[in-house]
Structures are given as structure tokens and as C-alpha cells.
C-alpha positions in Angstrom: 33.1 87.4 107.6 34.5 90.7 108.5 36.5 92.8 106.1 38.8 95.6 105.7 39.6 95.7 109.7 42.1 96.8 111.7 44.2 93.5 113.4 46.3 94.5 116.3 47.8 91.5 117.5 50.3 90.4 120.7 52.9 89.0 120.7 54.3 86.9 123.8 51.7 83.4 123.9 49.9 84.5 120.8 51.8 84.8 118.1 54.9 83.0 119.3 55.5 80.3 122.7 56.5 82.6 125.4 55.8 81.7 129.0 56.5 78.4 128.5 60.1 79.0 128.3 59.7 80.8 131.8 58.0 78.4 133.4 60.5 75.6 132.6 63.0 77.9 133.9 61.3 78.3 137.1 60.7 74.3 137.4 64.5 73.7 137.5 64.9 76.9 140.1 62.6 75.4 142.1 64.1 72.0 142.3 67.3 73.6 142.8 66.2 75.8 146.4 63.1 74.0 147.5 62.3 71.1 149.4 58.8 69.0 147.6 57.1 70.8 151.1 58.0 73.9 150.2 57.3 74.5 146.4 54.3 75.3 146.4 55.3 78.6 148.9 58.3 79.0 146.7 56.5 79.6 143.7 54.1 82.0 145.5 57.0 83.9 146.7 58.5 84.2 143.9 55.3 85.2 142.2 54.9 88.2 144.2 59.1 89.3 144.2 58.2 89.3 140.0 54.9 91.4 140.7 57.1 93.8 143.1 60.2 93.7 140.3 57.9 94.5 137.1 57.3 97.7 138.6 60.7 98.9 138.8 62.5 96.7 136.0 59.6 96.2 133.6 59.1 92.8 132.0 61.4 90.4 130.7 64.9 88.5 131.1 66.4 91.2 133.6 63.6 91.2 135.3 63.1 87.6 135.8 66.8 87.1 136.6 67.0 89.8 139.4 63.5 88.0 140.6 65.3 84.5 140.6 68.3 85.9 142.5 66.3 87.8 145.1 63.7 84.5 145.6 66.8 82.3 146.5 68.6 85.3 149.1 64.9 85.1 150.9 65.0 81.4 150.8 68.5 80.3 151.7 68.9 84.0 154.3 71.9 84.7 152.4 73.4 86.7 149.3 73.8 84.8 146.6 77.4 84.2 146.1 79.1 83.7 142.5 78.1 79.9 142.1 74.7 80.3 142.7 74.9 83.3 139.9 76.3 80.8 137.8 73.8 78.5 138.2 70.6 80.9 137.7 72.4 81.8 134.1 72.6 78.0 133.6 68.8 77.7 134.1 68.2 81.4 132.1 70.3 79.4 129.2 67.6 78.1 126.8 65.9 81.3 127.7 68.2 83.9 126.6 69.8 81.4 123.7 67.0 81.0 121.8 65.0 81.3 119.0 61.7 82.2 118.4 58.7 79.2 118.3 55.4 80.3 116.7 52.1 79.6 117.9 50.4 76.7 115.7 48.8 78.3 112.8 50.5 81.5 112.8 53.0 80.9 109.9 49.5 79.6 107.9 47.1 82.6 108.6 48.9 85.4 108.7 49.9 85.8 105.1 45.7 85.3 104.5 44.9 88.2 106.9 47.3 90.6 105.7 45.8 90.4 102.0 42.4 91.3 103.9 43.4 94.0 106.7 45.8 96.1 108.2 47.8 94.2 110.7 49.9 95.9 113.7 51.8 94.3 116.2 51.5 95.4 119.8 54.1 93.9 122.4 55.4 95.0 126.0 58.2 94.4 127.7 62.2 95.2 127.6 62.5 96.7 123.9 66.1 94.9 122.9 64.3 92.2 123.9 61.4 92.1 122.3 62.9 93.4 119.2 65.4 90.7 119.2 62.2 88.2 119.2 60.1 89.6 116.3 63.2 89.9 114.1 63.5 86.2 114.9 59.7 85.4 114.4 60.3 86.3 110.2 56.9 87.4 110.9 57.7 91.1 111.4 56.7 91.8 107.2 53.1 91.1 107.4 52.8 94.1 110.1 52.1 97.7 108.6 53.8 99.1 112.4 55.1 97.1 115.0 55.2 98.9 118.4 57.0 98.3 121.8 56.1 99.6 124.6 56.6 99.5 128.5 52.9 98.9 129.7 49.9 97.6 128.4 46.7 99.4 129.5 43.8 102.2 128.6 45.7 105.2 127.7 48.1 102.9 125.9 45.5 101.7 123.3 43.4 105.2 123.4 47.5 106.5 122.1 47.8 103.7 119.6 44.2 105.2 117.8 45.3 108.9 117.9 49.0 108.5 116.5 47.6 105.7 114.0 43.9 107.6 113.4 42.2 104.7 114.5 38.7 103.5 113.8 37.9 102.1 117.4 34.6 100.4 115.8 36.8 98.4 113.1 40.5 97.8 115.5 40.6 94.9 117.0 43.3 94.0 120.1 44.3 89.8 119.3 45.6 88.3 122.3 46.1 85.9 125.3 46.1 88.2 127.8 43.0 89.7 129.9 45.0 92.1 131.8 46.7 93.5 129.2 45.0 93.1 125.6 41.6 92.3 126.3 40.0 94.6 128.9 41.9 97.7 128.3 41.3 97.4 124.7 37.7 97.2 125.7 37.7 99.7 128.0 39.4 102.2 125.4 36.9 101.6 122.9 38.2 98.7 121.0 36.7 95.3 120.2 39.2 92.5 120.9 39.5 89.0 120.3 40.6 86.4 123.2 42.8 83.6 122.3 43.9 81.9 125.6 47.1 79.9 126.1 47.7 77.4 128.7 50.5 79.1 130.2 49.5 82.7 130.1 51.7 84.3 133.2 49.7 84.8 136.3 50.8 88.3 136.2 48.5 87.9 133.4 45.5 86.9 134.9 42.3 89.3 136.0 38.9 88.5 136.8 37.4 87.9 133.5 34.8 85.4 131.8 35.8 84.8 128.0 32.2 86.0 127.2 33.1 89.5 128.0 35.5 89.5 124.4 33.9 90.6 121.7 34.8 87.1 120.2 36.5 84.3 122.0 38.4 81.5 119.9 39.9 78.4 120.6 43.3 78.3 118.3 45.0 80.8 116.2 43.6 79.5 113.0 39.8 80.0 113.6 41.2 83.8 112.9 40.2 82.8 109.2 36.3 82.1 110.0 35.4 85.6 111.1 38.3 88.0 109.5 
């Protein structure tokens, strides 16, 4: 067992249930504009208006509501008038007005770790947002630094070892995501630990085989066998 490491964990789908929520979200939208023909081309489309969106608007609510606005103005050929606005802040409800649900064993292993390393957070997307979330978690005490930022990727991790003073060979990046903690933590150096979910986003997904991790677990709490 590893000791006196440096944790830095996700948030979104590994710490706490994130894309879940989205995806139920998106289930009601499309049984709202689409015919049972058509979903499957719904979805897509509205897979690639979010991949055009995060670019401009980053990640999050706003996002995702512009994304659901401009999805049903394609489908129906029209702007969407005041009702339908309505509606989409209907289905954004248990979204927005919510609490926070954490991953299974995270409440359990956290307060273990943290009496054997130094645990950061790491977390992207809208910053009100996401702070609103870890303030919600209760988790936010067991982190040394918690850090928001815009974008996941190389130089992001290479800046997180220079302001911190890092040791690459003893940081590891936790999380769900290959796109955005696994292979740019590898890439800058880092060793990283892949915990898929079930519903990471498929803005999420790259080419990867769970082999490439440095270690690749099956639940939260198998955290406590190797750190």
C-alpha cells in the first residue's frame, strides 16, 4: 500500500452523481420534441449542439439550457416561444434544485485517505456552479485546496504541480473521465487512477483502454487497497 501521496480527485461522477441528473433531463426533452423514429437523431444532434456550445459557454446548467433551446429551434424550425422556455426550466428543475448525491463509498473513505495523504479536489465547469455543489457535498474539509477551473487538459495539470510544487512521481489524478483526468494527467507527468461510471458524458469519452491508467478500479472504495 502506497503512502504519503498526493490524491487529486474529480468531482462530477466521482465523487458525487453527476450526469445522471443530465441524462434524465435529456430523456424527458426528448419525449417532449421527438417522435420514437426520431430519437435516436435527436440525441445525436443534440450531442453535437453541446460539443459546439462548451466551446463558447463552458460546461454546466447554462450551457446545457442554451443547448436544449437551440436542439428544439432546429427540430420544430422555429424559435422557441415563452411556453416552450417554460417547459425546458420544468425539465432543468430537479437539476438546478438540487442537492448534492455522493458516489457509494465516498462519505466512508475519504476521512481514511485524508489521515494518509494530501487530498485536492480538481473540478471544471461554470465556477458558481461548481462551488454551489462542493459546498453541498460537506465533503469540501477533507481537501487541503479545492480548485475550479474552465478546462481540463495538459497545461492544466503541468499548472496545478508548479503553483502547488508538485511531485509528479507521487500525484495522482482520481477520476471517471479519460478526456479530461486520465490522459492529460498522464501526458503531463502524473500517474492517475480510472474509476469509470456508467454515465460518464459522451463529451467525456476518448479512445482509451483502462489498461493505459496507472491503476484501474472498479468502485470508489477499492481506493483503501492501494492508498
Amino acid at each position: 500500500m502506497l503512502m504519503g501521496q498526493t490524491l487529486v480527485f474529480d468531482a462530477d461522477d466521482t465523487l458525487w452523481e453527476n450526469n445522471v441528473l443530465f441524462e434524465r433531463v435529456i430523456d424527458g426533452f426528448l419525449n417532449w420534441v421527438s417522435t420514437p423514429e426520431e430519437r435516436t437523431r435527436t440525441r445525436t444532434l443534440l450531442d453535437e449542439i453541446e460539443a459546439k456550445n462548451a466551446v463558447t459557454l463552458g460546461y454546466g446548467a447554462e450551457m446545457f439550457r442554451q443547448s436544449l433551446a437551440d436542439c428544439l429551434e432546429e427540430v420544430t424550425g422555429r424559435t422557441p416561444a415563452a411556453e416552450d422556455r417554460a417547459r425546458i426550466e420544468e425539465l432543468l428543475s430537479p437539476l438546478t434544485n438540487r442537492g448534492v448525491e455522493l458516489i457509494e463509498g465516498v462519505e466512508e473513505v475519504l476521512p481514511v485517505l485524508v489521515g494518509r495523504h494530501d487530498l485536492l479536489l480538481l473540478t471544471k465547469g461554470n465556477l458558481a456552479e461548481q462551488q454551489r455543489k462542493v459546498d453541498a457535498s460537506r465533503i469540501a474539509h477533507h481537501f487541503r485546496s479545492i480548485h475550479i477551473v474552465a478546462e481540463k487538459n495538459v497545461d492544466t495539470y503541468r499548472q496545478l504541480v508548479a503553483e502547488l510544487g508538485l511531485d509528479p512521481e507521487r500525484t495522482w489524478m482520481i477520476g471517471n473521465s479519460p478526456k479530461s483526468d486520465i490522459l492529460p494527467a498522464l501526458r503531463a507527468g502524473l500517474k492517475a487512477v480510472y474509476i469509470p461510471h456508467e454515465h460518464t458524458w459522451v463529451l467525456e469519452h476518448e479512445v482509451f483502454r483502462p489498461e493505459e491508467a496507472t491503476l484501474a478500479l472498479g468502485r470508489f472504495a477499492e481506493l483503501l487497497e492501494h492508498f
